[in-house]
Backbone as XML, in Angstrom:
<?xml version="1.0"?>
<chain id="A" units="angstrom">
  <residue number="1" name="UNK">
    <atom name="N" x="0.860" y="-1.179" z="0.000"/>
    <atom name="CA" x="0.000" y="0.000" z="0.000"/>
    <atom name="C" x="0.898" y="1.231" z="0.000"/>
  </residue>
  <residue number="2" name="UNK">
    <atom name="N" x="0.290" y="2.672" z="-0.776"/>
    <atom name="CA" x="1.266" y="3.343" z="-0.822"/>
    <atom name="C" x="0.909" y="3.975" z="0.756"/>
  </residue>
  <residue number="3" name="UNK">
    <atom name="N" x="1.777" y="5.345" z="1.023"/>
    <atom name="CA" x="2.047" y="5.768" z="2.380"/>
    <atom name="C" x="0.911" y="6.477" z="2.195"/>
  </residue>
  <residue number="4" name="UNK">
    <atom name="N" x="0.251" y="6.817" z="1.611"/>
    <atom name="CA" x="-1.230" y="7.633" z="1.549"/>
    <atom name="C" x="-2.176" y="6.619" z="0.681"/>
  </residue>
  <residue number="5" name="UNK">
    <atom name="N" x="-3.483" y="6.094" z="0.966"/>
    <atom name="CA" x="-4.528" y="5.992" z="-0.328"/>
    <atom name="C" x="-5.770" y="6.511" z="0.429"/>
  </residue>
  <residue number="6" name="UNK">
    <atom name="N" x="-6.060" y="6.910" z="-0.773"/>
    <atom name="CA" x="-7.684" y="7.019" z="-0.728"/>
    <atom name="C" x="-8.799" y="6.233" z="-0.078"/>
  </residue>
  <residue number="7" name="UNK">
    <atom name="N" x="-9.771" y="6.683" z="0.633"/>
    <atom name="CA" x="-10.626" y="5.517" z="0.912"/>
    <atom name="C" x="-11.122" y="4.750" z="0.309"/>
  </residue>
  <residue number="8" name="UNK">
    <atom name="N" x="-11.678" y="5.060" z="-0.586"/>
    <atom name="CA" x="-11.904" y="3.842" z="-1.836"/>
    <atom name="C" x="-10.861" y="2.666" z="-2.043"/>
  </residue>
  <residue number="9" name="UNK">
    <atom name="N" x="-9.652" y="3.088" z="-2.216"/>
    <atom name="CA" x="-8.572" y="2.403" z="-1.777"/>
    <atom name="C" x="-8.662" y="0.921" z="-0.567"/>
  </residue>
  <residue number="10" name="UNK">
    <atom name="N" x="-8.792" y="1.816" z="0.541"/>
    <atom name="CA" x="-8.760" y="0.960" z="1.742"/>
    <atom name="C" x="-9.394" y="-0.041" z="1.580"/>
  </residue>
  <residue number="11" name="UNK">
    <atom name="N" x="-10.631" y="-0.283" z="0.944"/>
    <atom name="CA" x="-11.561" y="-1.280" z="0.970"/>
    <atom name="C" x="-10.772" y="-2.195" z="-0.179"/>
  </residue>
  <residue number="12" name="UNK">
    <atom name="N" x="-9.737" y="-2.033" z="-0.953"/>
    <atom name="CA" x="-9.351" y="-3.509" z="-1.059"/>
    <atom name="C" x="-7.927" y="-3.555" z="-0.847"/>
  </residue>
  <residue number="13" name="UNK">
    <atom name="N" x="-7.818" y="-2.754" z="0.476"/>
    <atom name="CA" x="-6.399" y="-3.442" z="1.098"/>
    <atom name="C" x="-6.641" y="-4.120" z="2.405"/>
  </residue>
  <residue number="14" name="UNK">
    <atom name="N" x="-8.081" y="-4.072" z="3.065"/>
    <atom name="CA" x="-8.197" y="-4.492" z="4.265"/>
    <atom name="C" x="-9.926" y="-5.432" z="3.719"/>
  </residue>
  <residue number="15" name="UNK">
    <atom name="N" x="-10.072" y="-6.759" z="4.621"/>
    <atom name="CA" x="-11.552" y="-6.867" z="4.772"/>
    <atom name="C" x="-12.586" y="-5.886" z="4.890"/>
  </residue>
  <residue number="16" name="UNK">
    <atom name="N" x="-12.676" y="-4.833" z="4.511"/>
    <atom name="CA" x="-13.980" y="-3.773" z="5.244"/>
    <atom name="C" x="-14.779" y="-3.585" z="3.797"/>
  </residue>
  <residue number="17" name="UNK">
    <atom name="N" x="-16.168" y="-3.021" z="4.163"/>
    <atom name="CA" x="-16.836" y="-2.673" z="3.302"/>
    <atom name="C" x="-16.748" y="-1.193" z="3.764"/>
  </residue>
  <residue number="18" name="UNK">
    <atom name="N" x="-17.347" y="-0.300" z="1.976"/>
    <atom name="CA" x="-16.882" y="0.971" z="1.906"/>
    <atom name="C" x="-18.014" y="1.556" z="3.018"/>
  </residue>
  <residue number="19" name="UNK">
    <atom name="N" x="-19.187" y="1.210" z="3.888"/>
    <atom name="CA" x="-19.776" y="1.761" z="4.838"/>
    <atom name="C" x="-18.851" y="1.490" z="5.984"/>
  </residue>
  <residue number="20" name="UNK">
    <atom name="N" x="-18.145" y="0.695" z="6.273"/>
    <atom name="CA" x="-17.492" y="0.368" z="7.983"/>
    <atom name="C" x="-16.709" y="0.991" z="7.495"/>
  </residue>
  <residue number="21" name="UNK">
    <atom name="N" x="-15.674" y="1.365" z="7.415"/>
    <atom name="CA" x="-14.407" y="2.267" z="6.674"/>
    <atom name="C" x="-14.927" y="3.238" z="6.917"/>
  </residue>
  <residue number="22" name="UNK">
    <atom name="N" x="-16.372" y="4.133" z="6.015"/>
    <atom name="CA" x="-16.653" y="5.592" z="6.743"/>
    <atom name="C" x="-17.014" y="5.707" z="8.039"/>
  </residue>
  <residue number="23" name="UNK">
    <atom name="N" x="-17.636" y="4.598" z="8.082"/>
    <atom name="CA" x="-18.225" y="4.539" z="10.057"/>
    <atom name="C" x="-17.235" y="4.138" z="10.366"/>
  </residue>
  <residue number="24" name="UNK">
    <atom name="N" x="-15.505" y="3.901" z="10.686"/>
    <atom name="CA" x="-14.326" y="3.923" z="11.634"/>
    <atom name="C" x="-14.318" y="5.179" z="11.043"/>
  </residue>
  <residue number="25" name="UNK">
    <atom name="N" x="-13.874" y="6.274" z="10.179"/>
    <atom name="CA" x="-13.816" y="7.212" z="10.361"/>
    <atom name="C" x="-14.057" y="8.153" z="11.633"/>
  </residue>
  <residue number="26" name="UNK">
    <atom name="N" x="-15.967" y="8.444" z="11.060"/>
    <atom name="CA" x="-16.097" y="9.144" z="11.337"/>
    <atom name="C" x="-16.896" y="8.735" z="13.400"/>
  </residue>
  <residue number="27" name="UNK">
    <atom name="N" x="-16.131" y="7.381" z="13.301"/>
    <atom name="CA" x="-16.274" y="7.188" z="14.844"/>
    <atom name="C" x="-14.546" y="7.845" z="15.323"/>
  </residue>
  <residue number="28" name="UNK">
    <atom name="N" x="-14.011" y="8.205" z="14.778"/>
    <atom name="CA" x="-12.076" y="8.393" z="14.866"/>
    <atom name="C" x="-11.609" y="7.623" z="15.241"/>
  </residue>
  <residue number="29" name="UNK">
    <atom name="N" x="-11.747" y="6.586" z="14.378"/>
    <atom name="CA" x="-10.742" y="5.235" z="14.727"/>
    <atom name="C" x="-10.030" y="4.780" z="13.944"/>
  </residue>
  <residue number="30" name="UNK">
    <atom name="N" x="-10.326" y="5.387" z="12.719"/>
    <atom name="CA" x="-8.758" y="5.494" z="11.704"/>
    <atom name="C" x="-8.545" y="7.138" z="11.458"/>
  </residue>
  <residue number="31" name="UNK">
    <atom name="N" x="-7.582" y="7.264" z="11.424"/>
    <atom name="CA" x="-7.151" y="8.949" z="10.670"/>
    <atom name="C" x="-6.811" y="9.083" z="9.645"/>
  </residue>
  <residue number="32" name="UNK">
    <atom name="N" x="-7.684" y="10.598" z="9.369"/>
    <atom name="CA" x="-7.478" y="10.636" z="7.800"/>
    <atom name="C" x="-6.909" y="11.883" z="7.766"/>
  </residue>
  <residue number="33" name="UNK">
    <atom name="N" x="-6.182" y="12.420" z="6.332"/>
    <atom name="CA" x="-5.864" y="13.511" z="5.842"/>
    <atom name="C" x="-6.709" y="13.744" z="4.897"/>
  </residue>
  <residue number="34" name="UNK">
    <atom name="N" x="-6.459" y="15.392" z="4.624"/>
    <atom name="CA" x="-7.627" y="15.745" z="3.152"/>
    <atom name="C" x="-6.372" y="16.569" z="2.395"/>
  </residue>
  <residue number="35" name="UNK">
    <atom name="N" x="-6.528" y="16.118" z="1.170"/>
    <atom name="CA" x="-5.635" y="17.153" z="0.470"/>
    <atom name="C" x="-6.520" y="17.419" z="-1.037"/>
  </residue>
  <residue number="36" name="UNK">
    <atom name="N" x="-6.487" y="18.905" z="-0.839"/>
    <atom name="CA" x="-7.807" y="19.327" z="-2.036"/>
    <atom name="C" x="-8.796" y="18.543" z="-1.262"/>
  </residue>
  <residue number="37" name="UNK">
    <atom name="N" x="-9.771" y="17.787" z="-2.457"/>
    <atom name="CA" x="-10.914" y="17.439" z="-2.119"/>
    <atom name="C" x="-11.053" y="15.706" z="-2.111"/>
  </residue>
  <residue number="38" name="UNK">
    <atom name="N" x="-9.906" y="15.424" z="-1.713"/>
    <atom name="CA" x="-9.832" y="14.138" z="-1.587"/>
    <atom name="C" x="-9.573" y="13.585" z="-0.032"/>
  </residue>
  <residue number="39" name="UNK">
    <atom name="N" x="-10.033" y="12.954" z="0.531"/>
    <atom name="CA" x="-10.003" y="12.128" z="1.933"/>
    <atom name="C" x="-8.597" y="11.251" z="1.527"/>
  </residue>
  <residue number="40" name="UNK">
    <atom name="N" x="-7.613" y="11.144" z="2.418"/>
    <atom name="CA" x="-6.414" y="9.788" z="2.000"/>
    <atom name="C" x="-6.606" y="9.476" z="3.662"/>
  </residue>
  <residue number="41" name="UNK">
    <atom name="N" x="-5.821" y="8.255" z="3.822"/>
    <atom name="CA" x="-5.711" y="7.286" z="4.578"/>
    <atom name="C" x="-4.261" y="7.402" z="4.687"/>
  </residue>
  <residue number="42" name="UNK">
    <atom name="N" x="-3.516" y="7.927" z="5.569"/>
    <atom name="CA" x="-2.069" y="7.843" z="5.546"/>
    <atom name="C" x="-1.913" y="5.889" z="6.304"/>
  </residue>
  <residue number="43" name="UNK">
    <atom name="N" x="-0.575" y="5.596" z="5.157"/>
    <atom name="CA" x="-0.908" y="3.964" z="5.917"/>
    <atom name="C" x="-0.317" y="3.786" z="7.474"/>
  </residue>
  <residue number="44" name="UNK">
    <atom name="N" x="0.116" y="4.887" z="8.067"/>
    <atom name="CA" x="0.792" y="5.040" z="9.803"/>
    <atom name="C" x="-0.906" y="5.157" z="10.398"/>
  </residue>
  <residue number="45" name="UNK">
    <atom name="N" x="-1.784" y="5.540" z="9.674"/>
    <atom name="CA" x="-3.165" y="5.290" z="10.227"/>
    <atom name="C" x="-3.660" y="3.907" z="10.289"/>
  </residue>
  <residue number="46" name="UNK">
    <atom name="N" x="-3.222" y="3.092" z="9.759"/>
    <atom name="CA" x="-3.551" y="1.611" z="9.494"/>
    <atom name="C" x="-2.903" y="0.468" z="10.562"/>
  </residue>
  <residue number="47" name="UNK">
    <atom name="N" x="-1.770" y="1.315" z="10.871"/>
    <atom name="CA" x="-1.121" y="0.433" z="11.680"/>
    <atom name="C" x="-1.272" y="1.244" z="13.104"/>
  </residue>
  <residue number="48" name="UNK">
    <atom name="N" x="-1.926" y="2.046" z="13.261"/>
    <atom name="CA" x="-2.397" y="3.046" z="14.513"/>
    <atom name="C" x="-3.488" y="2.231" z="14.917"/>
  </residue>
  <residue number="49" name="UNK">
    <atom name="N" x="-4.898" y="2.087" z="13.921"/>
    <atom name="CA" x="-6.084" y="1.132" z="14.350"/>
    <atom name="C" x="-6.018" y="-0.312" z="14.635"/>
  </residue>
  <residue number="50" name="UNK">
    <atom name="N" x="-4.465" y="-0.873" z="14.172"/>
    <atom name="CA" x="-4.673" y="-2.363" z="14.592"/>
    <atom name="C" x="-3.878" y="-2.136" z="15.732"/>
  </residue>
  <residue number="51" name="UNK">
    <atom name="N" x="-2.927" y="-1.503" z="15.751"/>
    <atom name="CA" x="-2.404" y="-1.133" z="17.092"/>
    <atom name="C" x="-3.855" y="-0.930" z="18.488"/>
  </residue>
  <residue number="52" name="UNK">
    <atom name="N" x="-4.732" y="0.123" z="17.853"/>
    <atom name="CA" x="-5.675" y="0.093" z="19.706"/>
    <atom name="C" x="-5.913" y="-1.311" z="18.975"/>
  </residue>
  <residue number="53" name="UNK">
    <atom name="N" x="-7.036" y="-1.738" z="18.355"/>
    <atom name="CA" x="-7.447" y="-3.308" z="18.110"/>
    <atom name="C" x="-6.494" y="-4.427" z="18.881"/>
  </residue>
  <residue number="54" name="UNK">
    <atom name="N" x="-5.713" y="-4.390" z="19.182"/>
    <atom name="CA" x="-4.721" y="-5.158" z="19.819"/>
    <atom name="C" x="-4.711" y="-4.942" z="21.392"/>
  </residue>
  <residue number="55" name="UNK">
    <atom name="N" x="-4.614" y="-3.644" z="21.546"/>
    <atom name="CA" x="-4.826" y="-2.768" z="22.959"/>
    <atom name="C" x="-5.975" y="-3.400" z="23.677"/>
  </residue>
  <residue number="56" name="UNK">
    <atom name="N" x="-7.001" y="-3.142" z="22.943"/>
    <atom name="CA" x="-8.661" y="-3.277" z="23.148"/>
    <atom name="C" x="-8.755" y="-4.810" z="23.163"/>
  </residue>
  <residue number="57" name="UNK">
    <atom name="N" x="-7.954" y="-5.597" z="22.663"/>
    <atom name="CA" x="-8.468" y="-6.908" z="22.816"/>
    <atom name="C" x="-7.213" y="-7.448" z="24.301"/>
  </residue>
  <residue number="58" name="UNK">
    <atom name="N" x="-6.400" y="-7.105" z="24.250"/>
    <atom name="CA" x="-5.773" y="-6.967" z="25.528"/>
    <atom name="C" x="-6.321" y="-6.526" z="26.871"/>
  </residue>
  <residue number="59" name="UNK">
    <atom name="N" x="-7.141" y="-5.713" z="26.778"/>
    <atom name="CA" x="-7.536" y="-4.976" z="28.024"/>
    <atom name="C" x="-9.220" y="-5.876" z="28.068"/>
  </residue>
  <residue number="60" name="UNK">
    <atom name="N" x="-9.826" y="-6.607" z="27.216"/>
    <atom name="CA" x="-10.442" y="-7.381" z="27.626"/>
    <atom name="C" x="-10.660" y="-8.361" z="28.544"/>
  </residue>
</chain>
């Protein structure tokens, strides 16, 4: 994956459908950048959400 993609993107670098992807968004559980009028996914955001996911299943 490059160091930025698009959300559209994300959905075929990870299992998610393009609704759970906007709903982790816009719950802030992945981070995004905007440049112009495009939403990207920096991929240090990708490894940030499995990072808590790991946390969160730890603290279970």
């Amino acid at each position: 994956m490059a160091a930025q993609a698009p959300l559209q993107d994300l959905r075929t670098a990870r299992p998610f459908s393009r609704s759970r992807i906007y709903e982790l968004v816009r719950a802030g559980r992945i981070r995004t950048v905007t440049e112009h009028s495009v939403r990207l996914v920096p991929a240090s955001a990708i490894v940030e959400y499995i990072e808590l996911l790991e946390r969160e299943a730890r603290a279970a």
